[in-house]
PyMOL Python script that loads the backbone (N, CA, C, O; Angstrom):
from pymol import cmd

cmd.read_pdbstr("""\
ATOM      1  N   UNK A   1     113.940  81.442  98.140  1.00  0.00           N
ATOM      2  CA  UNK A   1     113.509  82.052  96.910  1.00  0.00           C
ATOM      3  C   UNK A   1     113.086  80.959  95.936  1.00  0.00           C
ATOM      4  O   UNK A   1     113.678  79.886  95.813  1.00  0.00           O
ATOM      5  N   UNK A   2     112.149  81.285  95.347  1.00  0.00           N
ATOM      6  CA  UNK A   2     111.900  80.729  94.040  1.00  0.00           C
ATOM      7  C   UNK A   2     112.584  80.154  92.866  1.00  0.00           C
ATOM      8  O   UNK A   2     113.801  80.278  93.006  1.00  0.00           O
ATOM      9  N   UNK A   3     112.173  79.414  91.460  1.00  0.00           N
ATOM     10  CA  UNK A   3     113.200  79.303  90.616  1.00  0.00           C
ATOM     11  C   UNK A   3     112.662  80.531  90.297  1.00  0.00           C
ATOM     12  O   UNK A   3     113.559  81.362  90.445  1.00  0.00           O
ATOM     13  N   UNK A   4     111.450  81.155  89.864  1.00  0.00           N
ATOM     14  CA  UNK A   4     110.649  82.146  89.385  1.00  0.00           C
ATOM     15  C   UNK A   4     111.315  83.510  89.540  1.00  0.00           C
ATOM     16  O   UNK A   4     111.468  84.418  88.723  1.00  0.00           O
ATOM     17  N   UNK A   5     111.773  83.361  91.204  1.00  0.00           N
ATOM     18  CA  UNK A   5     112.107  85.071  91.260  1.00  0.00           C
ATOM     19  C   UNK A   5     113.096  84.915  91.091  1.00  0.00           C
ATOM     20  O   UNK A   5     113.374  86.022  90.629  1.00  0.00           O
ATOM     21  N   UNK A   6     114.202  84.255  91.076  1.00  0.00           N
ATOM     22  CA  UNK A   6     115.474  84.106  90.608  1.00  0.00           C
ATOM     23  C   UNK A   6     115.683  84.167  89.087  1.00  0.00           C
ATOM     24  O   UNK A   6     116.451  85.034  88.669  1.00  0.00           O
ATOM     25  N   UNK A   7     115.126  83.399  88.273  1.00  0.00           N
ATOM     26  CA  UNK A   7     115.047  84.115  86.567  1.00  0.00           C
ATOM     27  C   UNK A   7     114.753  85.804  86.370  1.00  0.00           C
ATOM     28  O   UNK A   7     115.292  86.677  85.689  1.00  0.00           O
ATOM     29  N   UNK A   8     113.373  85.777  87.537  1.00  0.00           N
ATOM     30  CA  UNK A   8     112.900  87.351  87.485  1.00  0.00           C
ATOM     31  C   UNK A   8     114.285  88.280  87.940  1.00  0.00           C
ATOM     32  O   UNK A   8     114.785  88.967  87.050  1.00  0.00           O
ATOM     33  N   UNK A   9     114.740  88.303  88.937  1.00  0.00           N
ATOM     34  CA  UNK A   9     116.207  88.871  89.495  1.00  0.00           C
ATOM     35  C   UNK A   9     116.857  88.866  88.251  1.00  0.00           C
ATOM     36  O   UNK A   9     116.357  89.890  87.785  1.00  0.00           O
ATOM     37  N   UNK A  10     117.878  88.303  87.070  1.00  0.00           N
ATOM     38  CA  UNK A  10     118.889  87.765  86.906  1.00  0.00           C
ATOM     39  C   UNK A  10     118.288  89.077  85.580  1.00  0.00           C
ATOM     40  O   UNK A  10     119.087  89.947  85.235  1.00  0.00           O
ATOM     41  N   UNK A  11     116.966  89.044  85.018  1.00  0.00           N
ATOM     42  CA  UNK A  11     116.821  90.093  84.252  1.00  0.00           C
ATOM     43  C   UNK A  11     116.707  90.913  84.508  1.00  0.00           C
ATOM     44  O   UNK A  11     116.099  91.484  83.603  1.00  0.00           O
ATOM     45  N   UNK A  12     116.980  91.835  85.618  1.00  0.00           N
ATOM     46  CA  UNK A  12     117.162  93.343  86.331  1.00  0.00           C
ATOM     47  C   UNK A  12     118.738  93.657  86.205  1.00  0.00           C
ATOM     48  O   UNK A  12     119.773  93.017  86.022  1.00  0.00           O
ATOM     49  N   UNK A  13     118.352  94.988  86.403  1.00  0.00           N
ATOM     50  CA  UNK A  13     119.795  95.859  86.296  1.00  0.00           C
ATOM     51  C   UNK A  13     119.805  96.045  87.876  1.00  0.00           C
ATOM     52  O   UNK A  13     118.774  96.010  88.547  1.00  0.00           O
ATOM     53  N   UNK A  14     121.264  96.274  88.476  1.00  0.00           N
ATOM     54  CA  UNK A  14     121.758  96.219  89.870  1.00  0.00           C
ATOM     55  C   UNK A  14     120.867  97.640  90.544  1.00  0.00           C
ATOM     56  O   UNK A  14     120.502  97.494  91.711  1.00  0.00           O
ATOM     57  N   UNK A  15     120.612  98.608  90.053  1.00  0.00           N
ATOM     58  CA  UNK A  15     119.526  99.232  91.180  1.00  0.00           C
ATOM     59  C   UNK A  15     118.422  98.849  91.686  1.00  0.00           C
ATOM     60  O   UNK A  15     118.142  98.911  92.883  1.00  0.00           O
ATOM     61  N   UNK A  16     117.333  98.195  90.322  1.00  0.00           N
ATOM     62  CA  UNK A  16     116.163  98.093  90.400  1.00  0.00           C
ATOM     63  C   UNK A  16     116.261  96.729  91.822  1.00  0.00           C
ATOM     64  O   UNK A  16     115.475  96.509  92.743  1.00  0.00           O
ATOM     65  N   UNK A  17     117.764  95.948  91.389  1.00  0.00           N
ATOM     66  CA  UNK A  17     118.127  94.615  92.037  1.00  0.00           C
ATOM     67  C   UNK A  17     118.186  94.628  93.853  1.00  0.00           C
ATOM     68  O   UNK A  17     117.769  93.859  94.720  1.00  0.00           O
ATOM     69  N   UNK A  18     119.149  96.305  93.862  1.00  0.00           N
ATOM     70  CA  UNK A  18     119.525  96.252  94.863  1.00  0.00           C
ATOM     71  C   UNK A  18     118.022  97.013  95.999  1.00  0.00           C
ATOM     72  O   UNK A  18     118.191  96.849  97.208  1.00  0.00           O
ATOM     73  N   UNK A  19     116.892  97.657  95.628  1.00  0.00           N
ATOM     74  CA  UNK A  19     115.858  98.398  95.903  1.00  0.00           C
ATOM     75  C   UNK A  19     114.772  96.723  96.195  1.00  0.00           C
ATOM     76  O   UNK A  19     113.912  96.714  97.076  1.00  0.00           O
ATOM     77  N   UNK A  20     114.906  96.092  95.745  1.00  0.00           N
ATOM     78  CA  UNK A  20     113.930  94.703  95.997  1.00  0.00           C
ATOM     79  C   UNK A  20     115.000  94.081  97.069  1.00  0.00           C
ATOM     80  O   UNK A  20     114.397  93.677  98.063  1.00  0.00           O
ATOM     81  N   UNK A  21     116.354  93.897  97.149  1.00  0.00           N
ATOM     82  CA  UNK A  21     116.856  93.240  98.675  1.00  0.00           C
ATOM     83  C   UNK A  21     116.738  94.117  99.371  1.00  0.00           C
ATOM     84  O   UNK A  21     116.468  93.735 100.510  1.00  0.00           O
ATOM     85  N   UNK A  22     116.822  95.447  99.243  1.00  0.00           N
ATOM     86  CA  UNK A  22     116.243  96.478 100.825  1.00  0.00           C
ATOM     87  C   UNK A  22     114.832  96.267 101.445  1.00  0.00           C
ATOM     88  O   UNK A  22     114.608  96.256 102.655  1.00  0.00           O
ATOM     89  N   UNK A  23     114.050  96.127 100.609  1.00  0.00           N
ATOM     90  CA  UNK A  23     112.643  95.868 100.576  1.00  0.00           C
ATOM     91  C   UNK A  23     112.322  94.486 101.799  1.00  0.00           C
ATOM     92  O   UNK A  23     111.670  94.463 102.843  1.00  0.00           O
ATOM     93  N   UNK A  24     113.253  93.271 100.952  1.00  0.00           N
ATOM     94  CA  UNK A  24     113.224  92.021 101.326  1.00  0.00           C
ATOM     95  C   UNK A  24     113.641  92.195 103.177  1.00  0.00           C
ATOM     96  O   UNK A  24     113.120  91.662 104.157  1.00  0.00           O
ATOM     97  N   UNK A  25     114.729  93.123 103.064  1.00  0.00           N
ATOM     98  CA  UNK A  25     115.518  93.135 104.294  1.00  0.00           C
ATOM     99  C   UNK A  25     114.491  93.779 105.257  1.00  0.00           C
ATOM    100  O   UNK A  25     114.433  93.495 106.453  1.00  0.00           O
ATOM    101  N   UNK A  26     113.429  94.956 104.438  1.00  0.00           N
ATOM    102  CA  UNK A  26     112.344  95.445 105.534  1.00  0.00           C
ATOM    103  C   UNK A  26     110.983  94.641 106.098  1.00  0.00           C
ATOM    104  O   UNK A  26     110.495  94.722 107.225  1.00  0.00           O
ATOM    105  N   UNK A  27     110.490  93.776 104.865  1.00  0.00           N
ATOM    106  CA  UNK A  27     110.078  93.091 105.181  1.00  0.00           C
ATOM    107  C   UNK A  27     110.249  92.136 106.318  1.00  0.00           C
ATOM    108  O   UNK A  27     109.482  92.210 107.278  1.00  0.00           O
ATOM    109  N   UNK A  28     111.426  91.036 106.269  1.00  0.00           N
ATOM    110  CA  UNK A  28     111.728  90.681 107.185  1.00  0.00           C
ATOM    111  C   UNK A  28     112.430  91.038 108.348  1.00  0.00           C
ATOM    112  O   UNK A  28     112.761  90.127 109.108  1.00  0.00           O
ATOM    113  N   UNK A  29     112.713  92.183 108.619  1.00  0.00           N
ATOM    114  CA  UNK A  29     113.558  92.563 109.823  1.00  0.00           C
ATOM    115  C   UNK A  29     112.016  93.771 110.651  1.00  0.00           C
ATOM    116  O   UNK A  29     111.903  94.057 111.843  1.00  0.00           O
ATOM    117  N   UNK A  30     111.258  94.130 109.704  1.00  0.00           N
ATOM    118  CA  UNK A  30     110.218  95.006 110.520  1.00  0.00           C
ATOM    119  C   UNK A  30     108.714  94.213 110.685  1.00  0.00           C
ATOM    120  O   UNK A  30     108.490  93.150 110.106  1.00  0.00           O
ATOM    121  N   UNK A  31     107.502  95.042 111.755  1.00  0.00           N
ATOM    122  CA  UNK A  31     106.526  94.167 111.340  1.00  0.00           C
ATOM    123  C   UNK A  31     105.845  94.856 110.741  1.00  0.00           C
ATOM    124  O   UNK A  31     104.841  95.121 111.403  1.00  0.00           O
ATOM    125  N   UNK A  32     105.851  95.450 109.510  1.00  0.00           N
ATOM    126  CA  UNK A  32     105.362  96.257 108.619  1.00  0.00           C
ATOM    127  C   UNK A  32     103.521  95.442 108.373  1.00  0.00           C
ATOM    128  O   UNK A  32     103.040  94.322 108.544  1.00  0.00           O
ATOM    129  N   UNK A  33     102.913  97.048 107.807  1.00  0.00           N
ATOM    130  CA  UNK A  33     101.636  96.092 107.911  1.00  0.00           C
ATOM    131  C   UNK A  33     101.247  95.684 106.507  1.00  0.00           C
ATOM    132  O   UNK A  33     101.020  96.588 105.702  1.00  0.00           O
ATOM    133  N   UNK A  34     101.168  94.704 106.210  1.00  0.00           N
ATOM    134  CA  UNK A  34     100.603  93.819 105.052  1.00  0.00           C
ATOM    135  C   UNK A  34      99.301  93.742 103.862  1.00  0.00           C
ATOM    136  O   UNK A  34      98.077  93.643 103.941  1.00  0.00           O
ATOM    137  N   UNK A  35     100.211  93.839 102.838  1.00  0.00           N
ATOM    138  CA  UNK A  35      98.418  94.229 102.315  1.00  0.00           C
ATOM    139  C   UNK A  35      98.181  92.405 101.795  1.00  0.00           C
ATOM    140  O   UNK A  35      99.229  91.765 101.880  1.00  0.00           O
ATOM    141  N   UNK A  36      97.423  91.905 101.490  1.00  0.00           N
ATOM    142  CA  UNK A  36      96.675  90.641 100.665  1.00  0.00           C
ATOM    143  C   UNK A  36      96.212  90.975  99.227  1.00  0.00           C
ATOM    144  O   UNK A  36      95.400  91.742  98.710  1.00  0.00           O
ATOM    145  N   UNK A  37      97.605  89.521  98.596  1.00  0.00           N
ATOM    146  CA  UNK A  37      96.611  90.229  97.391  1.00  0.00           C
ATOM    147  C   UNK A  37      95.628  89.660  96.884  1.00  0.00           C
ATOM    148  O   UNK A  37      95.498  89.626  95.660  1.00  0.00           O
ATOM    149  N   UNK A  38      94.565  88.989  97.880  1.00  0.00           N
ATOM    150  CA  UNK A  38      93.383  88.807  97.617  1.00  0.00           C
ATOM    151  C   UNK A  38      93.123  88.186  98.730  1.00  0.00           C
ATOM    152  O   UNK A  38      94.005  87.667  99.414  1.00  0.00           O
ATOM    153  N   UNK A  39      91.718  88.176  99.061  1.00  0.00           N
ATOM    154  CA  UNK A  39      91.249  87.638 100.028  1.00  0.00           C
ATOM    155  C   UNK A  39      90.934  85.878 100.314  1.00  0.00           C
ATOM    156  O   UNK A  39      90.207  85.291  99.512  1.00  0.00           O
ATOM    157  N   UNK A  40      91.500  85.171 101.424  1.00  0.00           N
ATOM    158  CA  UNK A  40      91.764  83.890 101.052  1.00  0.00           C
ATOM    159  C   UNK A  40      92.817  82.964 100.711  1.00  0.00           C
ATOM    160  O   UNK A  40      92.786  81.739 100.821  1.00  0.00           O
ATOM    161  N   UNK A  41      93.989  83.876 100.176  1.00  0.00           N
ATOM    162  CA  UNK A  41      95.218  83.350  99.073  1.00  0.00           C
ATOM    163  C   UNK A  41      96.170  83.837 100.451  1.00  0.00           C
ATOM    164  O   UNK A  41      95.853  84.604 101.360  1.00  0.00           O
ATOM    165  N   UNK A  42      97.318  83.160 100.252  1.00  0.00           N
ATOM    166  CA  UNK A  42      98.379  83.544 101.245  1.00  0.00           C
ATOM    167  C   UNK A  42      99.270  84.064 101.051  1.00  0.00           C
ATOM    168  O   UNK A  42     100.241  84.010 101.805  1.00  0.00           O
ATOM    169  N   UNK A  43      99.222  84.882  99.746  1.00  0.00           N
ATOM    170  CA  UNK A  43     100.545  85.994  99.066  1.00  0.00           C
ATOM    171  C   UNK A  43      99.857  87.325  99.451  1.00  0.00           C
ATOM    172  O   UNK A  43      98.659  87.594  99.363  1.00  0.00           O
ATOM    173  N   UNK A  44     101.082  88.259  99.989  1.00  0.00           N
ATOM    174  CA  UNK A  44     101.044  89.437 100.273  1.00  0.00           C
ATOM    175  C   UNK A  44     101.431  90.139  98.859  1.00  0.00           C
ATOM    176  O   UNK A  44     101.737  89.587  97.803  1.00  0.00           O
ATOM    177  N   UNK A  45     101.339  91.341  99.119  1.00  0.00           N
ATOM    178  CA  UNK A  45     101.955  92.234  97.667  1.00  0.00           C
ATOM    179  C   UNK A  45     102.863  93.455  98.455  1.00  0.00           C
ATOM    180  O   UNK A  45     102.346  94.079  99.382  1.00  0.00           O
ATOM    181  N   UNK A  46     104.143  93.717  98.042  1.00  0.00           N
ATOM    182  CA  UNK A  46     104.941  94.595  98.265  1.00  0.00           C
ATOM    183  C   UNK A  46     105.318  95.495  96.726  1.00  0.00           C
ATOM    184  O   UNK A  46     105.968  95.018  95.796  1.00  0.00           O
ATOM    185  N   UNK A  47     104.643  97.071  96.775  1.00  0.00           N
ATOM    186  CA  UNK A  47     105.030  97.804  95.990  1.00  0.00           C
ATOM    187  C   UNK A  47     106.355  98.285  96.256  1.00  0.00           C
ATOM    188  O   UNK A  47     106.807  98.881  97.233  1.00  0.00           O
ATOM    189  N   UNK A  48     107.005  97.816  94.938  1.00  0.00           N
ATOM    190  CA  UNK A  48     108.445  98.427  94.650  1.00  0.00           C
ATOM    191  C   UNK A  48     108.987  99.587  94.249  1.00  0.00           C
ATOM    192  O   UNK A  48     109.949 100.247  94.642  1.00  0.00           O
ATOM    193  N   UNK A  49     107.961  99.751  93.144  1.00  0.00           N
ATOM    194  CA  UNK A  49     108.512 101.016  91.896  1.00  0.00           C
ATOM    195  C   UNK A  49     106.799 101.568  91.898  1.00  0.00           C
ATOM    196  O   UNK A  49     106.055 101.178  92.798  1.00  0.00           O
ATOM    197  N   UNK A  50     106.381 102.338  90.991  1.00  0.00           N
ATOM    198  CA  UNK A  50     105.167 102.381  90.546  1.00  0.00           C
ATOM    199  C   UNK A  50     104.278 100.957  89.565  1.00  0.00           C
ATOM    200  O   UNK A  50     103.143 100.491  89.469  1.00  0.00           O
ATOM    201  N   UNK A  51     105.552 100.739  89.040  1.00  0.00           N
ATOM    202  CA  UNK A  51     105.575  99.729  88.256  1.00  0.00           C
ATOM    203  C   UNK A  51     105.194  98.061  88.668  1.00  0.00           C
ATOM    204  O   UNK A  51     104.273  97.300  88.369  1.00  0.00           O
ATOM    205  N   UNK A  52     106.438  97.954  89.520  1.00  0.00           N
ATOM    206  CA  UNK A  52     106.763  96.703  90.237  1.00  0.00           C
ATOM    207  C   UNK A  52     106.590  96.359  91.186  1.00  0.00           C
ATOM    208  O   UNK A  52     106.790  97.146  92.112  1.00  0.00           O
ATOM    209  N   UNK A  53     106.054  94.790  91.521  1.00  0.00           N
ATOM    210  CA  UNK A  53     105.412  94.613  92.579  1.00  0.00           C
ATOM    211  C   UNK A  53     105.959  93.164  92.924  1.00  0.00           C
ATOM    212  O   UNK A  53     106.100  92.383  91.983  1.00  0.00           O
ATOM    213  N   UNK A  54     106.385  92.611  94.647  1.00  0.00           N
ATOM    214  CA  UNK A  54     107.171  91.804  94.659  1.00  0.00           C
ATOM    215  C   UNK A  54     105.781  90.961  95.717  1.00  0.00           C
ATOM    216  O   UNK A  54     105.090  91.398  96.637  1.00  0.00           O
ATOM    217  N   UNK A  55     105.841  89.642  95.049  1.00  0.00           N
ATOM    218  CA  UNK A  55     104.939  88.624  95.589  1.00  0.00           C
ATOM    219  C   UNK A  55     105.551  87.888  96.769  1.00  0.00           C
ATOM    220  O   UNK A  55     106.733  87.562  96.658  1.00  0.00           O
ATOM    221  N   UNK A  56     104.629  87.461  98.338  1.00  0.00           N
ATOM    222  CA  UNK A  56     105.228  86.786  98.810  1.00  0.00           C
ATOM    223  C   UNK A  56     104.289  86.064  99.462  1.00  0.00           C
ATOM    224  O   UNK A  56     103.100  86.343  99.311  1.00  0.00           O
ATOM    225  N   UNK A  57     104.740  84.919 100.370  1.00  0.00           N
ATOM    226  CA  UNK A  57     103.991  84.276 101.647  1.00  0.00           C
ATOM    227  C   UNK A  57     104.079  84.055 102.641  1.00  0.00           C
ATOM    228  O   UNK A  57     105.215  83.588 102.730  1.00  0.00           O
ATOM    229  N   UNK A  58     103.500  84.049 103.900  1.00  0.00           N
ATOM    230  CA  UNK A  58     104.723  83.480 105.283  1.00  0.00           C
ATOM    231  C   UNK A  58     104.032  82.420 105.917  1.00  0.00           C
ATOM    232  O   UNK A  58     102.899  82.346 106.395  1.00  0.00           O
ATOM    233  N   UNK A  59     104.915  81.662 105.821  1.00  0.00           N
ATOM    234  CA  UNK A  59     104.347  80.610 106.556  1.00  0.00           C
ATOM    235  C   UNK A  59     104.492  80.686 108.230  1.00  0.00           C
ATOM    236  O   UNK A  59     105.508  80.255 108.776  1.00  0.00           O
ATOM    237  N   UNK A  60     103.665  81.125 108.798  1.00  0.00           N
ATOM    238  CA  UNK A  60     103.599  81.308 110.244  1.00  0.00           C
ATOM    239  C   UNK A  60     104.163  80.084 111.264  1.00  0.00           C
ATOM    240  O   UNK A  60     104.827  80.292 112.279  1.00  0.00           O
ATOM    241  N   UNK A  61     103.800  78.932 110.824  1.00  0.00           N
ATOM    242  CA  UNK A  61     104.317  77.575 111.516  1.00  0.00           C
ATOM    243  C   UNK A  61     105.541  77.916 111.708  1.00  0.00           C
ATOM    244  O   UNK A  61     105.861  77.762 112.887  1.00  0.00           O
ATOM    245  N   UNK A  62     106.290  78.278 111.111  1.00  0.00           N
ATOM    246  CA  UNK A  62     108.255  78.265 110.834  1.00  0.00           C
ATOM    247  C   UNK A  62     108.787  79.802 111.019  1.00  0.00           C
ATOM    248  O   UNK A  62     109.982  80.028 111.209  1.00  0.00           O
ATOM    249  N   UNK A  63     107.810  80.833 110.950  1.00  0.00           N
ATOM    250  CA  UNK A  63     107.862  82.200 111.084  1.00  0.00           C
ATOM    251  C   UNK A  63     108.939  82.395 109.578  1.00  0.00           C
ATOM    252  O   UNK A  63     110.066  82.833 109.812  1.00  0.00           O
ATOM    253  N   UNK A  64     108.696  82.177 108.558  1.00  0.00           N
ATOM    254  CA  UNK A  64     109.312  81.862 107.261  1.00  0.00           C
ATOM    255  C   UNK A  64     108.493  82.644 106.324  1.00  0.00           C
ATOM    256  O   UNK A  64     107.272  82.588 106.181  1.00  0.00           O
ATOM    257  N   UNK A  65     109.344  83.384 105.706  1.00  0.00           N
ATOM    258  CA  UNK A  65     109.322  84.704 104.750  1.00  0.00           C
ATOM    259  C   UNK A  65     109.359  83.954 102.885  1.00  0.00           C
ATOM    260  O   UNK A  65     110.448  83.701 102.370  1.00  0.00           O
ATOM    261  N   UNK A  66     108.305  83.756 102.282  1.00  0.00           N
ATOM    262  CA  UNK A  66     109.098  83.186 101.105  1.00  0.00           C
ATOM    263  C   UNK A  66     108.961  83.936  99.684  1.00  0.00           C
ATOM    264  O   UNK A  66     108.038  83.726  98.897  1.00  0.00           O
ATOM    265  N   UNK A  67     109.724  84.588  99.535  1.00  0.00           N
ATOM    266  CA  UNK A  67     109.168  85.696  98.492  1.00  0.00           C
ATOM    267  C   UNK A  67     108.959  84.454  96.805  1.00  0.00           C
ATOM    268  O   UNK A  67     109.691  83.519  96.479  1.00  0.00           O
ATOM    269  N   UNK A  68     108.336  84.717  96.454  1.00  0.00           N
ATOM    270  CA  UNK A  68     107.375  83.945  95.215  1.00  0.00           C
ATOM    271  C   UNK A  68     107.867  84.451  93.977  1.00  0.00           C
ATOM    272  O   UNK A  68     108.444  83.737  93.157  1.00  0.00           O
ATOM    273  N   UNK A  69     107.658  85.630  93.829  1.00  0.00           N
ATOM    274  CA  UNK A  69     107.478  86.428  92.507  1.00  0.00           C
ATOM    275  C   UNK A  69     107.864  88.018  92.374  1.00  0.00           C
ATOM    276  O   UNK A  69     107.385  88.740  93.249  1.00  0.00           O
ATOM    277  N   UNK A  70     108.658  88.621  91.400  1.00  0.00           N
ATOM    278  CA  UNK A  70     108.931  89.704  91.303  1.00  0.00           C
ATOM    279  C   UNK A  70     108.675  90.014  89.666  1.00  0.00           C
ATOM    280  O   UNK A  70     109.062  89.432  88.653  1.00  0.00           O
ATOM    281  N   UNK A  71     107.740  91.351  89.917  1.00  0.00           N
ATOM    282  CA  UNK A  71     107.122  91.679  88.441  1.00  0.00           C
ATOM    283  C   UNK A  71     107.690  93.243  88.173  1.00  0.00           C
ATOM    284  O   UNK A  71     107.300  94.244  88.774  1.00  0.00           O
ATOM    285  N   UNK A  72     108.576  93.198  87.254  1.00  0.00           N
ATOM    286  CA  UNK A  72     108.749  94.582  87.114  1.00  0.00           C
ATOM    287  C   UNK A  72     107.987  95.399  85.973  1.00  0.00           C
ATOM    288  O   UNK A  72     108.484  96.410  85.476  1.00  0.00           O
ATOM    289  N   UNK A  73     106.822  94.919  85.618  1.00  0.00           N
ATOM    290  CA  UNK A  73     105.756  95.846  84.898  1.00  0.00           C
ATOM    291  C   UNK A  73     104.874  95.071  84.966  1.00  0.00           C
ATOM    292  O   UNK A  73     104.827  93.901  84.589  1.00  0.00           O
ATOM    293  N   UNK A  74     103.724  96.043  85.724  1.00  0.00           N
ATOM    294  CA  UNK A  74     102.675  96.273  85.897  1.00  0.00           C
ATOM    295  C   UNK A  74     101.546  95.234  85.109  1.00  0.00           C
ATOM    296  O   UNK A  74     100.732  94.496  85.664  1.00  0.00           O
ATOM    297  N   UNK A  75     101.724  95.386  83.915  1.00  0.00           N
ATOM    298  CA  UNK A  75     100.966  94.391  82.731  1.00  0.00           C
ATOM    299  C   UNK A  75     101.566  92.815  82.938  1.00  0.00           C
ATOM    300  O   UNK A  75     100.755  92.000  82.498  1.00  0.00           O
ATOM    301  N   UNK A  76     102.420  92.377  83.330  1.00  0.00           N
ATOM    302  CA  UNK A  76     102.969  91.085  83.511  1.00  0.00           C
ATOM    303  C   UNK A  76     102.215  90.687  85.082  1.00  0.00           C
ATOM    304  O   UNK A  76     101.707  89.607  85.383  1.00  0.00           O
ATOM    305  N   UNK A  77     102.299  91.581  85.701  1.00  0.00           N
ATOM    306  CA  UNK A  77     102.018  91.518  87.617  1.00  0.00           C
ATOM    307  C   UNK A  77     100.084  91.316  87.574  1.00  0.00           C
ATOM    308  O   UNK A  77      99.387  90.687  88.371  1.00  0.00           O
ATOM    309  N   UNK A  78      99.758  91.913  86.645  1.00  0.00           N
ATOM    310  CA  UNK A  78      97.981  91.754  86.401  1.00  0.00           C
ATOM    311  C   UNK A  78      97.896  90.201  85.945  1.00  0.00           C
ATOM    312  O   UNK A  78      97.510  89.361  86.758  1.00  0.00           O
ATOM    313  N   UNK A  79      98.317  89.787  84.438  1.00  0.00           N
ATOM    314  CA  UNK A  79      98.587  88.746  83.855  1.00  0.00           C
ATOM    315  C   UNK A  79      98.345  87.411  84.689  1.00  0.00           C
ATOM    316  O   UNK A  79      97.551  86.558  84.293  1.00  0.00           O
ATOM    317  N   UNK A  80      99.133  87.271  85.962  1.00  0.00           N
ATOM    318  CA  UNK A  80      99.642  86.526  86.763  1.00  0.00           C
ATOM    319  C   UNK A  80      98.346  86.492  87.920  1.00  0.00           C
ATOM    320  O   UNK A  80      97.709  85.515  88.314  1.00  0.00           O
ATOM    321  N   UNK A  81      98.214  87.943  88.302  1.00  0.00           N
ATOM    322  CA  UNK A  81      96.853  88.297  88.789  1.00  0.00           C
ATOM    323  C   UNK A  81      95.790  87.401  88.739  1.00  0.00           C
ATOM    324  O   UNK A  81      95.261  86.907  89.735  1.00  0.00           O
ATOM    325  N   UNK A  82      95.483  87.196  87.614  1.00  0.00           N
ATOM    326  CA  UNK A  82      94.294  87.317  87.243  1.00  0.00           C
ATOM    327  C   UNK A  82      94.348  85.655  86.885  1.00  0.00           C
ATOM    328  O   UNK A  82      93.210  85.185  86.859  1.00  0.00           O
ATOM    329  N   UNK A  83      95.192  84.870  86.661  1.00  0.00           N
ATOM    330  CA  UNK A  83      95.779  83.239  86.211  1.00  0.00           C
ATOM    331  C   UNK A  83      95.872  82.654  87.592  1.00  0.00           C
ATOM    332  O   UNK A  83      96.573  81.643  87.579  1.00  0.00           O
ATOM    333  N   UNK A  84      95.268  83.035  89.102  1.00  0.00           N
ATOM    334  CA  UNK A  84      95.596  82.503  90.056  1.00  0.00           C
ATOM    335  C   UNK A  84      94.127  82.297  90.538  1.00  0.00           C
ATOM    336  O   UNK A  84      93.902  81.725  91.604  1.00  0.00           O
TER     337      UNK A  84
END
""", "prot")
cmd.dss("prot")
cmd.show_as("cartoon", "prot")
cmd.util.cbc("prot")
cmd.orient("prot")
């Protein structure tokens, strides 16, 4: 994990908390199919909430899962979007 998603984590309340490690756990335990969040870039996007959206990458060499970023509104998750 990140320092990023770890600040992001620490300001959630334990549902929203515990619904992003189920996520994490599907991610890595299934081979779910992947969206890109852009073409070129090596972060996937996992919708959480309607709202929230959890950033990641895998590095295939190591078969290594590295989640990046967790945005729990929408207007912060564009922000970031759009600065990359």
């Amino acid at each position: 994990m990140t320092e990023e998603l770890i600040s992001d984590l620490k300001k959630l309340d334990d549902k929203t908390r515990d619904q992003i490690f189920s996520r994490i756990q599907k991610i890595v335990s299934e081979d779910i199919s992947r969206k890109h969040l852009k073409y070129g870039l090596p972060y996937f996007v996992e919708k959480i909430t309607n709202s929230s959206r959890l950033i990641y990458k895998i590095e295939e060499d190591e078969k290594l899962i590295i989640i990046d970023r967790f945005f729990s509104k929408h207007k912060n998750y564009e922000r970031w979007y759009k600065n990359i």
